[in-house]
PDB file of N, CA, C and O in Angstrom:
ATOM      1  N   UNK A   1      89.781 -17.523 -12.415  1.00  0.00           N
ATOM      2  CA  UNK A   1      88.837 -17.146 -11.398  1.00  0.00           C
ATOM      3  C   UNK A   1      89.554 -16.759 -10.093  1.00  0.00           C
ATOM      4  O   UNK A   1      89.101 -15.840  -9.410  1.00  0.00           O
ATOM      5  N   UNK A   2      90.599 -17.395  -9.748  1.00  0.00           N
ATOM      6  CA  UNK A   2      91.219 -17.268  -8.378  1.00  0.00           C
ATOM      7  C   UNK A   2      92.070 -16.152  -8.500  1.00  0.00           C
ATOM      8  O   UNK A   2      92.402 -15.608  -7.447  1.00  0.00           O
ATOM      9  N   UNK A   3      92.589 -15.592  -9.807  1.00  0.00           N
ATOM     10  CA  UNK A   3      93.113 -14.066  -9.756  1.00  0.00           C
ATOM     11  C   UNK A   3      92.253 -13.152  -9.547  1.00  0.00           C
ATOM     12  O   UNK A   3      92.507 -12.282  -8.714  1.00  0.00           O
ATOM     13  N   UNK A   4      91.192 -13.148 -10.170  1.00  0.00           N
ATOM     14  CA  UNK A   4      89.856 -12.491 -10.619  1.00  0.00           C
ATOM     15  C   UNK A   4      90.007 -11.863  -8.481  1.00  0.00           C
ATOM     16  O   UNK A   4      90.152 -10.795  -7.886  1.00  0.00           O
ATOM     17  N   UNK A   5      89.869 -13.171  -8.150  1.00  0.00           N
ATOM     18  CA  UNK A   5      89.269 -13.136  -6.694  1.00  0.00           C
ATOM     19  C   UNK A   5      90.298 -12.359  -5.758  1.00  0.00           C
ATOM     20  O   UNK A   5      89.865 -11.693  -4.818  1.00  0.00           O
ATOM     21  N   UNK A   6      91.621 -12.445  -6.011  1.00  0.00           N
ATOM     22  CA  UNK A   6      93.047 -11.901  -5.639  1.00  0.00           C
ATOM     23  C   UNK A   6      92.781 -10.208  -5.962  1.00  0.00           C
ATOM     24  O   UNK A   6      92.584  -9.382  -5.072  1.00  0.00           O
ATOM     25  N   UNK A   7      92.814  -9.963  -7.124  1.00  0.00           N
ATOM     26  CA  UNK A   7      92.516  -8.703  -7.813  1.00  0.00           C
ATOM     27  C   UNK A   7      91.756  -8.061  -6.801  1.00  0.00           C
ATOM     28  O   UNK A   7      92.294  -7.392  -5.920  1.00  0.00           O
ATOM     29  N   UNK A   8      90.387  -8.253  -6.895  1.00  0.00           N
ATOM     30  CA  UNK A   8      89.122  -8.269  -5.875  1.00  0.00           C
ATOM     31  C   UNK A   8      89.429  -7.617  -4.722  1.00  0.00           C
ATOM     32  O   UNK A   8      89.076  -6.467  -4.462  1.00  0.00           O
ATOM     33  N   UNK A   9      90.217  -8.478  -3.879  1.00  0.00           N
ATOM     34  CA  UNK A   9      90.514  -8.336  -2.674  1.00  0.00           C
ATOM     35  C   UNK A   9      91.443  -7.861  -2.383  1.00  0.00           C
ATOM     36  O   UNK A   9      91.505  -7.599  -1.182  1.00  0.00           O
ATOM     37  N   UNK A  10      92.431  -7.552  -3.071  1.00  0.00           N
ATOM     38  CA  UNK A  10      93.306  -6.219  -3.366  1.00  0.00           C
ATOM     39  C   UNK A  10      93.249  -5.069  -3.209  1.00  0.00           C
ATOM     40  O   UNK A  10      93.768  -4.360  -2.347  1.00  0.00           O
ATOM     41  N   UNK A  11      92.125  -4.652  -4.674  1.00  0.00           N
ATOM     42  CA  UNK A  11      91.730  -3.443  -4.458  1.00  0.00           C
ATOM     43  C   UNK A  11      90.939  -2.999  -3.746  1.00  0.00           C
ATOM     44  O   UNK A  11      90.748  -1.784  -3.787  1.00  0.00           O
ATOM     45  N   UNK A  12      89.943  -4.099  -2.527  1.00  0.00           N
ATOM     46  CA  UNK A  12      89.466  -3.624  -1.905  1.00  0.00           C
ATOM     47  C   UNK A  12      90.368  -3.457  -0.473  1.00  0.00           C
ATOM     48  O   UNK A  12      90.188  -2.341   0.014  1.00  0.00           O
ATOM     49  N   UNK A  13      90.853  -3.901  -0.062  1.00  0.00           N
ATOM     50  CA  UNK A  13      92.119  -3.761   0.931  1.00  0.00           C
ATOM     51  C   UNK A  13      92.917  -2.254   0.719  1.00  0.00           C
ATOM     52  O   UNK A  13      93.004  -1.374   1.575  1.00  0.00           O
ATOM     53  N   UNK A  14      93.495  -2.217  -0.726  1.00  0.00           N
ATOM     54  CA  UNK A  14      93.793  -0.684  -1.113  1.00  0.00           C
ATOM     55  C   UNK A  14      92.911  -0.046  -0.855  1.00  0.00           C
ATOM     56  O   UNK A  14      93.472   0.623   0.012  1.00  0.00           O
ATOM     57  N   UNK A  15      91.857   0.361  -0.886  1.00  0.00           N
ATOM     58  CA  UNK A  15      90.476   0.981  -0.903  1.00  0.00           C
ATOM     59  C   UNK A  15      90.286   1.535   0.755  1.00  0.00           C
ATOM     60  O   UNK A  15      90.035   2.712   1.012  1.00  0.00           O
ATOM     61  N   UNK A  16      90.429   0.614   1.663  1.00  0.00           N
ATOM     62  CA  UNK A  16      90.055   0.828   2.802  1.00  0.00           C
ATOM     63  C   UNK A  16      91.259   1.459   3.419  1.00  0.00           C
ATOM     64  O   UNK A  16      91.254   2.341   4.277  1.00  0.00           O
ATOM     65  N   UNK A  17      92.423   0.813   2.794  1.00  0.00           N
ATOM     66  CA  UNK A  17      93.937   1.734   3.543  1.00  0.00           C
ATOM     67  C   UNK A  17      93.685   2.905   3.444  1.00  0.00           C
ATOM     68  O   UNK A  17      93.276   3.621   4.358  1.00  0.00           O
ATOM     69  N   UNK A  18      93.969   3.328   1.970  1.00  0.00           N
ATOM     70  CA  UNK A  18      93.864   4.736   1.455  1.00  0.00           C
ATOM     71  C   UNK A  18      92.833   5.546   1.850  1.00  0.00           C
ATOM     72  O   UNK A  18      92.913   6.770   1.957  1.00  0.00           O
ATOM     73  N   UNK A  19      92.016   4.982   2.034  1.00  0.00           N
ATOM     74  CA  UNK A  19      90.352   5.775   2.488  1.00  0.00           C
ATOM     75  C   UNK A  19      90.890   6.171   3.896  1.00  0.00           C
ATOM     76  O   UNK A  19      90.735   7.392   3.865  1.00  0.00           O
ATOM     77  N   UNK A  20      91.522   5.826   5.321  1.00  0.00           N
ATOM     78  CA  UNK A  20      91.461   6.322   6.259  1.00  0.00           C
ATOM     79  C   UNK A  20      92.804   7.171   6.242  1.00  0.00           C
ATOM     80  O   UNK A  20      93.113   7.588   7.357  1.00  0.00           O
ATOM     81  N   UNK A  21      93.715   7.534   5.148  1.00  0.00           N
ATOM     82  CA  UNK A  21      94.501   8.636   4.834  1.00  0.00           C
ATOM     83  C   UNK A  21      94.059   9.929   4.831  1.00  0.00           C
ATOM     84  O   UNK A  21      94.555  10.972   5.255  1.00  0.00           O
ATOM     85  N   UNK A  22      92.812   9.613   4.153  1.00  0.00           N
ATOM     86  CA  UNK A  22      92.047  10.801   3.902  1.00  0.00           C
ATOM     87  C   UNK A  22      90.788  11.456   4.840  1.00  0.00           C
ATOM     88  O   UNK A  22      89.561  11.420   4.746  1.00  0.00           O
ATOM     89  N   UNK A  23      91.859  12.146   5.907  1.00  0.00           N
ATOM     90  CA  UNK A  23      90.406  12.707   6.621  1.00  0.00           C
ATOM     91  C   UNK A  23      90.101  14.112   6.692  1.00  0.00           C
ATOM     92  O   UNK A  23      90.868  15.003   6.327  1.00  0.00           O
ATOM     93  N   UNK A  24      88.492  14.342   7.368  1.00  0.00           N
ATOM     94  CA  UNK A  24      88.172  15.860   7.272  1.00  0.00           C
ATOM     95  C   UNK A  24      88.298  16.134   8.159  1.00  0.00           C
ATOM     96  O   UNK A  24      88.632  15.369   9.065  1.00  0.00           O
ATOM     97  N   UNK A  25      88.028  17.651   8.314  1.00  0.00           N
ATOM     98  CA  UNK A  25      88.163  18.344   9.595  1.00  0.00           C
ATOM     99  C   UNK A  25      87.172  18.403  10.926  1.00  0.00           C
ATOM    100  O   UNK A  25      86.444  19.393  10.999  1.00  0.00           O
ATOM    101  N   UNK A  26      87.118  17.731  11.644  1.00  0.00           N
ATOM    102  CA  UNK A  26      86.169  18.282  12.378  1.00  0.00           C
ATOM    103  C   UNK A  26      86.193  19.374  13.579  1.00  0.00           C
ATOM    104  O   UNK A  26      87.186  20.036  13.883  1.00  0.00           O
ATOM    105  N   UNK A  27      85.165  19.430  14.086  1.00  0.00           N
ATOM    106  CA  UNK A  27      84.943  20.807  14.932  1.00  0.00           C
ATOM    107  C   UNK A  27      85.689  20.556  16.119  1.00  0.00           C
ATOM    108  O   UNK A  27      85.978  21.522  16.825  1.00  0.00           O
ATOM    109  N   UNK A  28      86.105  19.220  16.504  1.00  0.00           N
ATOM    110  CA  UNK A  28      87.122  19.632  17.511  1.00  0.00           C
ATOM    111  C   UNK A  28      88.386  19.798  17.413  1.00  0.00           C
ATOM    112  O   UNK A  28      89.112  20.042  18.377  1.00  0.00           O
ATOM    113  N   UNK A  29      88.961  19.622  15.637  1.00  0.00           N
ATOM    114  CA  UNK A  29      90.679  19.475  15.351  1.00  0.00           C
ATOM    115  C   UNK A  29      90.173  21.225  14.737  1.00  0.00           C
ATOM    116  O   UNK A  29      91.144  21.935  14.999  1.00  0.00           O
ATOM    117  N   UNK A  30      89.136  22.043  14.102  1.00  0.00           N
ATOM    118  CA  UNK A  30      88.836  22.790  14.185  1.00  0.00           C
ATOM    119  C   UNK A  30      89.443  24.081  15.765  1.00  0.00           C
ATOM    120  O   UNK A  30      90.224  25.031  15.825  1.00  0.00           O
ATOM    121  N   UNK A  31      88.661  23.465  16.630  1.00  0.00           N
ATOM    122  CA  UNK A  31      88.668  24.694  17.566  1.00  0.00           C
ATOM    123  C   UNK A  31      89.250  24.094  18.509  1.00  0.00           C
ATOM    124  O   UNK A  31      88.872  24.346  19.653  1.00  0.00           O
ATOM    125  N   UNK A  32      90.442  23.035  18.275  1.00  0.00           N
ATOM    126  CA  UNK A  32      91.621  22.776  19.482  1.00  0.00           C
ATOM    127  C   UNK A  32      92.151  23.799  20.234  1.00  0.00           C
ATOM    128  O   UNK A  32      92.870  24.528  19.550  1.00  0.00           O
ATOM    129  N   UNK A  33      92.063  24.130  21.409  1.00  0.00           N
ATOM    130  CA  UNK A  33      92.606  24.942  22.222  1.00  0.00           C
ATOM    131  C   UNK A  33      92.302  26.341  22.319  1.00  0.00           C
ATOM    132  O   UNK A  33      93.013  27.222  22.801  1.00  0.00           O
ATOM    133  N   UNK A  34      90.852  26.469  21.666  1.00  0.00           N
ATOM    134  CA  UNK A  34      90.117  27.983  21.560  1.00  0.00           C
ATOM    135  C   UNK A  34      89.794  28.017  22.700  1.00  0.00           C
ATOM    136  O   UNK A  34      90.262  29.099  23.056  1.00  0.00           O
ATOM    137  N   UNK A  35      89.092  27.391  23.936  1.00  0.00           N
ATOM    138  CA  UNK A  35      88.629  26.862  24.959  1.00  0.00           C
ATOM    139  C   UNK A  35      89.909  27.614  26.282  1.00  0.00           C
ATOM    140  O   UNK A  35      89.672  28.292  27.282  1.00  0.00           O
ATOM    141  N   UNK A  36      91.039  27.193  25.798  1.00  0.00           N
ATOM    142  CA  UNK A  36      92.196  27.571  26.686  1.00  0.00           C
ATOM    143  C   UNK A  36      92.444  28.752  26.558  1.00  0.00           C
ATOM    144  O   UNK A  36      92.542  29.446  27.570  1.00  0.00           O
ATOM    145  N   UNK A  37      92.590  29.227  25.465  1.00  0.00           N
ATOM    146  CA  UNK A  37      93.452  30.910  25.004  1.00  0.00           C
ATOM    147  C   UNK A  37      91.883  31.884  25.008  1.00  0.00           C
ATOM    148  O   UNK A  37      91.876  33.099  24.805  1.00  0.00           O
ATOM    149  N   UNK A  38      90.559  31.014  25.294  1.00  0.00           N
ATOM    150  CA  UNK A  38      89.384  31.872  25.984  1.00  0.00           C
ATOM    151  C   UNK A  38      89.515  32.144  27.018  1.00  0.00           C
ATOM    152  O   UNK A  38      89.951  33.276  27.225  1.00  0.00           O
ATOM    153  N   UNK A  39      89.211  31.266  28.194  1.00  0.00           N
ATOM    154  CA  UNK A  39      89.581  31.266  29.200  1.00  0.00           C
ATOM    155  C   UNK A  39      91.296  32.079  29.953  1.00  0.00           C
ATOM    156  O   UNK A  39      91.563  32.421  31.105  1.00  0.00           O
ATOM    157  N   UNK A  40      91.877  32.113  29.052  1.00  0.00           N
ATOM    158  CA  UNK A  40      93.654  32.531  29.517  1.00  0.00           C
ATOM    159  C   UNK A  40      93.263  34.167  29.309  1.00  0.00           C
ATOM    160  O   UNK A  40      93.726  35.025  30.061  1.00  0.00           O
ATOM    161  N   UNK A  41      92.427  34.457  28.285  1.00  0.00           N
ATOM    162  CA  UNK A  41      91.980  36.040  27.802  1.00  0.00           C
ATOM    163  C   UNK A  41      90.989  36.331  28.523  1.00  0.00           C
ATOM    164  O   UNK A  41      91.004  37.553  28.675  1.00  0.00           O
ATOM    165  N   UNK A  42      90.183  35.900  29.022  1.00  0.00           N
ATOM    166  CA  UNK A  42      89.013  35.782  30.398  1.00  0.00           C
ATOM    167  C   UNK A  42      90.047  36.389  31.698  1.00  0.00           C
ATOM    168  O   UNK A  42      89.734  36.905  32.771  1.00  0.00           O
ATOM    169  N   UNK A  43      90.806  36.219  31.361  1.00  0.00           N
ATOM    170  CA  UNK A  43      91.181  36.156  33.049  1.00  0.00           C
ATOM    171  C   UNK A  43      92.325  37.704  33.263  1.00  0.00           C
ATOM    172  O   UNK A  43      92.478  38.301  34.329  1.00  0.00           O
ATOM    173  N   UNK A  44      92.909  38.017  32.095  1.00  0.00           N
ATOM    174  CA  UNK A  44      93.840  38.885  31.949  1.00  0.00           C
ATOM    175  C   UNK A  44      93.051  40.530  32.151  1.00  0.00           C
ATOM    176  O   UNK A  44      92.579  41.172  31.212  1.00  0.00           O
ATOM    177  N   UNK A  45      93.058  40.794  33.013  1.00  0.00           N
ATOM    178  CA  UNK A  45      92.107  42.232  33.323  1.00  0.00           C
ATOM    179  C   UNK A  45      93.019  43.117  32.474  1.00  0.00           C
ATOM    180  O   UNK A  45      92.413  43.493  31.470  1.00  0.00           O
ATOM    181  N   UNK A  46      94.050  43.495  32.528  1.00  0.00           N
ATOM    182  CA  UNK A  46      94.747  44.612  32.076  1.00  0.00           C
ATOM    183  C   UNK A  46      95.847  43.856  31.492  1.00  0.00           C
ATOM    184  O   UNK A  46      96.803  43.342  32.073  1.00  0.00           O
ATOM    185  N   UNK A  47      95.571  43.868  30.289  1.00  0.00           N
ATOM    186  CA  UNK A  47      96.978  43.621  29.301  1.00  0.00           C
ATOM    187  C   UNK A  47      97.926  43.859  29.130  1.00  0.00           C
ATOM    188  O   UNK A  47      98.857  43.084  28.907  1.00  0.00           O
ATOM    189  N   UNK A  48      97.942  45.290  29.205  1.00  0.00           N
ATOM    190  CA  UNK A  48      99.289  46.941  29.381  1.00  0.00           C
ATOM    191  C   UNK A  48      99.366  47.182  30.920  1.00  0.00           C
ATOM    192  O   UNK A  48      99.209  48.294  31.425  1.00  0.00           O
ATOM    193  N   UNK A  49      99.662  45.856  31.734  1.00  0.00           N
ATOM    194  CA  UNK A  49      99.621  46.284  33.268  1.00  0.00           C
ATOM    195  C   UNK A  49     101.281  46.318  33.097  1.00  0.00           C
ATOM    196  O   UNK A  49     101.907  47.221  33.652  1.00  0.00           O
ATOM    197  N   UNK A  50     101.919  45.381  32.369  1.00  0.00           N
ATOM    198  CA  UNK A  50     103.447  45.542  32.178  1.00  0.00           C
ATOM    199  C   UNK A  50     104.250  46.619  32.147  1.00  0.00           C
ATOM    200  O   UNK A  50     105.441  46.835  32.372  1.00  0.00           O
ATOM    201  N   UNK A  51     103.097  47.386  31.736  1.00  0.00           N
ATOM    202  CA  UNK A  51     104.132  48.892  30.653  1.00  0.00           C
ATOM    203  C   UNK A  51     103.715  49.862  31.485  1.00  0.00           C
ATOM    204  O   UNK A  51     103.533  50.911  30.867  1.00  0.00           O
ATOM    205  N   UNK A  52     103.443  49.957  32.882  1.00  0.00           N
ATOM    206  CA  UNK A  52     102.631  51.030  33.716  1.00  0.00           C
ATOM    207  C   UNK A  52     103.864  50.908  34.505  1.00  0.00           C
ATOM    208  O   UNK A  52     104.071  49.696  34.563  1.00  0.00           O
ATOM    209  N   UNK A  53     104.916  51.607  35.226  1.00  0.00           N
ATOM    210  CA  UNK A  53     106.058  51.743  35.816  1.00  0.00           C
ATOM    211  C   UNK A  53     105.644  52.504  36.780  1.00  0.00           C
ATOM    212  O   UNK A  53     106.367  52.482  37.776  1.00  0.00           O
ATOM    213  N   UNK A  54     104.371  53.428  36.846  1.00  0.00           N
ATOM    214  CA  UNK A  54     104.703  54.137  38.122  1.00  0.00           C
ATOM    215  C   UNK A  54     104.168  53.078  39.613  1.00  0.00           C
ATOM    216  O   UNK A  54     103.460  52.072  39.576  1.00  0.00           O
ATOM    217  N   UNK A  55     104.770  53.711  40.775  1.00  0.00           N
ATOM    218  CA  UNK A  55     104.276  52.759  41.871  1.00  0.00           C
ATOM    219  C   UNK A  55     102.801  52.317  42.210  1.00  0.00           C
ATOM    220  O   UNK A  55     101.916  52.930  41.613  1.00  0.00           O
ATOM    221  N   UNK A  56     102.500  51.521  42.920  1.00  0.00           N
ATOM    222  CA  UNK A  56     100.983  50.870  43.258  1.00  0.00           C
ATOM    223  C   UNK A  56     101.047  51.918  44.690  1.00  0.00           C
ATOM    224  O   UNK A  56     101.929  52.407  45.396  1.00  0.00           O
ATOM    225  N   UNK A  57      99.495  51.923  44.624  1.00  0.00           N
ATOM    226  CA  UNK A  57      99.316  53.430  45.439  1.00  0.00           C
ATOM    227  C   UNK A  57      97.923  52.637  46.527  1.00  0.00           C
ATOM    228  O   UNK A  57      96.839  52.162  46.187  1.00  0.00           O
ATOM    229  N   UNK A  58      98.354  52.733  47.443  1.00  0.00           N
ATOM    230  CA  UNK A  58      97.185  52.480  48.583  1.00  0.00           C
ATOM    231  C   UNK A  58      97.420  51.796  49.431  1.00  0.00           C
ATOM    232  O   UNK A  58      96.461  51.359  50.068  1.00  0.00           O
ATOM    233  N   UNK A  59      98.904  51.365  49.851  1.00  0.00           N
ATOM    234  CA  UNK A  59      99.593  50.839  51.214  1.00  0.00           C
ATOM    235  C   UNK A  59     100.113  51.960  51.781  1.00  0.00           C
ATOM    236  O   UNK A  59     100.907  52.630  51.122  1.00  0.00           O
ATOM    237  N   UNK A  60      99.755  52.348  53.089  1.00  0.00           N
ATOM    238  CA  UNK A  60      99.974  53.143  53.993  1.00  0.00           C
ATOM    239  C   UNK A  60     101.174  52.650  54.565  1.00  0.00           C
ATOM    240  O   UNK A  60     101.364  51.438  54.463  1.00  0.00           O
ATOM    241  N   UNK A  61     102.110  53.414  55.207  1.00  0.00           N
ATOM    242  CA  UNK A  61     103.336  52.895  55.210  1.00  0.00           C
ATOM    243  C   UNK A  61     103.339  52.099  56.657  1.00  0.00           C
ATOM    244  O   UNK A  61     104.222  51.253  56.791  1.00  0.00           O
ATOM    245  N   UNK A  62     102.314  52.327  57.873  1.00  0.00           N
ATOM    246  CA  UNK A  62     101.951  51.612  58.890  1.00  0.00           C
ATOM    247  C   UNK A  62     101.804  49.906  58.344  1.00  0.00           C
ATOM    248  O   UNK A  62     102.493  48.963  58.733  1.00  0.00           O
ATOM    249  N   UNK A  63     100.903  49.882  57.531  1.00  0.00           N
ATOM    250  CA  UNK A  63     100.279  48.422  57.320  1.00  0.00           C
ATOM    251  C   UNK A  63     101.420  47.884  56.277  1.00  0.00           C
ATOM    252  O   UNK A  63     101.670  46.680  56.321  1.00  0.00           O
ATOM    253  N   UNK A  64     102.081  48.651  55.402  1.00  0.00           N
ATOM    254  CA  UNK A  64     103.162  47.940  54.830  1.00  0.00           C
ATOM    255  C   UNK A  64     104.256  47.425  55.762  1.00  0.00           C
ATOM    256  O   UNK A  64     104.772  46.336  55.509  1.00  0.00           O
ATOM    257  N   UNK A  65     104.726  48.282  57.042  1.00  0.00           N
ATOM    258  CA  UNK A  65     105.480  47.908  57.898  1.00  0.00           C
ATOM    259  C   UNK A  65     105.069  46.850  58.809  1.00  0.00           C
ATOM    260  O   UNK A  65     105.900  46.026  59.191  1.00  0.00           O
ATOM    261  N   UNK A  66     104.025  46.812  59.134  1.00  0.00           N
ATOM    262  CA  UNK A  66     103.379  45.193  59.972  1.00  0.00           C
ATOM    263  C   UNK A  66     103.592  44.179  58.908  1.00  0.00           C
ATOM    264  O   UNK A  66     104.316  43.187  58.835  1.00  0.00           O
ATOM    265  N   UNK A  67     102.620  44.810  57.998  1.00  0.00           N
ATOM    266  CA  UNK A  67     103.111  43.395  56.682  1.00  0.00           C
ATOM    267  C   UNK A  67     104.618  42.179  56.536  1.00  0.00           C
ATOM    268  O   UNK A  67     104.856  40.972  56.523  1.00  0.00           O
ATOM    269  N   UNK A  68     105.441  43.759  56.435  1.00  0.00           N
ATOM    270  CA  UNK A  68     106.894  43.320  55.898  1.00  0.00           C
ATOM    271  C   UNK A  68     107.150  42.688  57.685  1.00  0.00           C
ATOM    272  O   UNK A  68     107.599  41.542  57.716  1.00  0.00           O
ATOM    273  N   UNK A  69     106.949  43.212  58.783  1.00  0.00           N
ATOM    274  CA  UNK A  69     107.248  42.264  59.858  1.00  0.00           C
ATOM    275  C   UNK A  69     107.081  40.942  60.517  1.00  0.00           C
ATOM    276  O   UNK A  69     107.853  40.317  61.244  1.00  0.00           O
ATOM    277  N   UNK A  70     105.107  40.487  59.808  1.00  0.00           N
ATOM    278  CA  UNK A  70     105.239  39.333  60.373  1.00  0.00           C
ATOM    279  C   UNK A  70     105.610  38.722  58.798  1.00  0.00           C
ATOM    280  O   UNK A  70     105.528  37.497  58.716  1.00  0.00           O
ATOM    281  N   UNK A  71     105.972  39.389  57.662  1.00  0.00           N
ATOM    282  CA  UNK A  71     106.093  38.336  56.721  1.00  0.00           C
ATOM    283  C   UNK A  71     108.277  38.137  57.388  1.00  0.00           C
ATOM    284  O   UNK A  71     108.656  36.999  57.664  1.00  0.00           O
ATOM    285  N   UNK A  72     108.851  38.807  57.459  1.00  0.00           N
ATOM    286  CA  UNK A  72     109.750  38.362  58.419  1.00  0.00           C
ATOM    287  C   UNK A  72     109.992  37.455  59.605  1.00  0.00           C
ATOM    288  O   UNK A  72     110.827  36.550  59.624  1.00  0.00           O
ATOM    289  N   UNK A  73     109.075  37.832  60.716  1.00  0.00           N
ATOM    290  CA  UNK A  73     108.664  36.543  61.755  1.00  0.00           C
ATOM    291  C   UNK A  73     108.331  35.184  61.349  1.00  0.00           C
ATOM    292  O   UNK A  73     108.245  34.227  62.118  1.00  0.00           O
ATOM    293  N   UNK A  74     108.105  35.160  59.790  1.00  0.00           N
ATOM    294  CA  UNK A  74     107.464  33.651  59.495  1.00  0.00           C
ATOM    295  C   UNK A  74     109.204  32.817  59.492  1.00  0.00           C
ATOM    296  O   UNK A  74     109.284  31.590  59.556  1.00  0.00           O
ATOM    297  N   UNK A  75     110.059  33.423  59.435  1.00  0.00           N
ATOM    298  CA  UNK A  75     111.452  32.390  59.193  1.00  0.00           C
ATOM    299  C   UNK A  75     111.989  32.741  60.281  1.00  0.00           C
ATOM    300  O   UNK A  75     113.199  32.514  60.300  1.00  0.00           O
ATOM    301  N   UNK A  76     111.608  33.168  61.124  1.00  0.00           N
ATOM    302  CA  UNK A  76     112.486  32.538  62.653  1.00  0.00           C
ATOM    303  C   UNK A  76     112.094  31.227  62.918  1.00  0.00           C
ATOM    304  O   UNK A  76     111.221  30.580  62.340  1.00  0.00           O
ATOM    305  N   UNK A  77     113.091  30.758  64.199  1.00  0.00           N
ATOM    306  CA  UNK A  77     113.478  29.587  64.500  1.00  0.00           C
ATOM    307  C   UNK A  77     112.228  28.917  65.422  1.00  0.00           C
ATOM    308  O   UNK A  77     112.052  27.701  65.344  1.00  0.00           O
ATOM    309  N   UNK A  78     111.598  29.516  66.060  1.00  0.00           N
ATOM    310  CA  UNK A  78     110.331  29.498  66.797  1.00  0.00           C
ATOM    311  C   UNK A  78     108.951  28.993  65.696  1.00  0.00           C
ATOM    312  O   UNK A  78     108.134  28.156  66.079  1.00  0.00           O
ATOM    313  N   UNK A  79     108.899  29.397  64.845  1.00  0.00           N
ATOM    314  CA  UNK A  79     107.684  28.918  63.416  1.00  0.00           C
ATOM    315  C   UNK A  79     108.610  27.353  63.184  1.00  0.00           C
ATOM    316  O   UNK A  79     107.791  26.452  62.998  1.00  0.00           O
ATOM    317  N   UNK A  80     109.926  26.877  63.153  1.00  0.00           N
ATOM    318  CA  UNK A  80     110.206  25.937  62.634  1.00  0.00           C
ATOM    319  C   UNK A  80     109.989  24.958  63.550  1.00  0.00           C
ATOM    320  O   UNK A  80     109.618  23.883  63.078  1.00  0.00           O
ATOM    321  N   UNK A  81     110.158  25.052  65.108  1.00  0.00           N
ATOM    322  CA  UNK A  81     109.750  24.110  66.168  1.00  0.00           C
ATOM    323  C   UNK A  81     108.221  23.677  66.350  1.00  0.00           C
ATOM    324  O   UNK A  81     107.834  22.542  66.628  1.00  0.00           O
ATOM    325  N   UNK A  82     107.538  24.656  66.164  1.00  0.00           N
ATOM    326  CA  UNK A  82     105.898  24.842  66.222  1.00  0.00           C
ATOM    327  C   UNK A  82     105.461  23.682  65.070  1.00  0.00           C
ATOM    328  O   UNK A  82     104.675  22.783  65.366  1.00  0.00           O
ATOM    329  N   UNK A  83     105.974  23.787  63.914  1.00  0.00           N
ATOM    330  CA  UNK A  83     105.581  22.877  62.880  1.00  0.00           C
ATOM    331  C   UNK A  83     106.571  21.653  62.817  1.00  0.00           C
ATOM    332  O   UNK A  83     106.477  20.779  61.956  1.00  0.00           O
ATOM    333  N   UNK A  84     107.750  21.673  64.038  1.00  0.00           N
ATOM    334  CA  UNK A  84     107.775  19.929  64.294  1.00  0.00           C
ATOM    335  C   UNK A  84     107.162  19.103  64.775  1.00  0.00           C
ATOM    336  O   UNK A  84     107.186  17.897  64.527  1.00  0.00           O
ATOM    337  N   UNK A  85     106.154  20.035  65.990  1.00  0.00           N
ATOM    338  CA  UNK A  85     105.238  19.461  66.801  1.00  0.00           C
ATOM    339  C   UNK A  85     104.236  19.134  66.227  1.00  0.00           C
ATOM    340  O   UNK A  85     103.974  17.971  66.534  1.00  0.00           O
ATOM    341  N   UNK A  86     103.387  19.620  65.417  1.00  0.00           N
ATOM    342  CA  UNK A  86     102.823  19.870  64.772  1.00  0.00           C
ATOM    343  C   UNK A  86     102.954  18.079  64.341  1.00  0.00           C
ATOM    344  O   UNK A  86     102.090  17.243  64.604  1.00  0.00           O
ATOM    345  N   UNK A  87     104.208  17.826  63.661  1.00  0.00           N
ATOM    346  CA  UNK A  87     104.360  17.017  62.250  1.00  0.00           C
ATOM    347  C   UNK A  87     104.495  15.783  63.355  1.00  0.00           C
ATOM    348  O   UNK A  87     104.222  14.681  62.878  1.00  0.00           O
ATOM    349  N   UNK A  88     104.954  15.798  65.051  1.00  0.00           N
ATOM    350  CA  UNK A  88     104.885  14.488  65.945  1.00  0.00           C
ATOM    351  C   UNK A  88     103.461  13.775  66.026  1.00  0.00           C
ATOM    352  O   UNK A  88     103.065  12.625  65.832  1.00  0.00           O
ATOM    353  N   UNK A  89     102.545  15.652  66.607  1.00  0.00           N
ATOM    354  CA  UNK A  89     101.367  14.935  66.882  1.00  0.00           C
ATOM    355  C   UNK A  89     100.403  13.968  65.754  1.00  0.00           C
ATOM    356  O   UNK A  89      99.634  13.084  66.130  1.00  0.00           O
ATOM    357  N   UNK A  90     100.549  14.209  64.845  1.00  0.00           N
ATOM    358  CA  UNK A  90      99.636  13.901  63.399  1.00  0.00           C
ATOM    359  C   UNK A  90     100.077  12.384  63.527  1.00  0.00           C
ATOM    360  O   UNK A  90      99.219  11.504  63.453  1.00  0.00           O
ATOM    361  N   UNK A  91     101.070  12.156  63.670  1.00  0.00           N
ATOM    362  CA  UNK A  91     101.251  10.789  63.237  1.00  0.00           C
ATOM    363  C   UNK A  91     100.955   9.804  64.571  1.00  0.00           C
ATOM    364  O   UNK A  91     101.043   8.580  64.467  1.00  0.00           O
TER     365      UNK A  91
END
């Protein structure tokens, strides 16, 4: 009787191991990361923008030259004092 009962509880122990070996698919191991590469393809306007070599057309050479000047003025020595003060008063 007490093997009987060993046996028993054996194969039901095997039973439950083996049973969670075996799983199905569901809809979210299904559509893992469809969500991302939607959204990443959502957002890409022009695909073949890579392979277009000629120049971008609609900066006037006035407003490109202010541009390129204060984006220059931002690393003088005068922007670096302004934002020490800056970093005294806060605290």
């Amino acid at each position: 009787m007490l093997i009987r009962c060993f046996i028993l509880i054996g194969s039901i122990a095997a039973l439950l191991i083996f049973s969670g070996c075996g799983t199905r698919e569901t809809m979210l191991s299904r559509n893992w990361g469809s969500s991302f590469e939607s959204a990443k393809q959502s957002q890409i306007l022009n695909p073949e923008a890579g392979r277009n070599l000629e120049p971008v057309v609609g900066l006037d050479d006035q407003a490109a030259e202010n541009n390129m000047e204060k984006y220059r003025q931002g690393f003088t020595d005068e922007t670096s004092n302004d934002l020490d003060v800056i970093i005294i008063k806060s605290r």
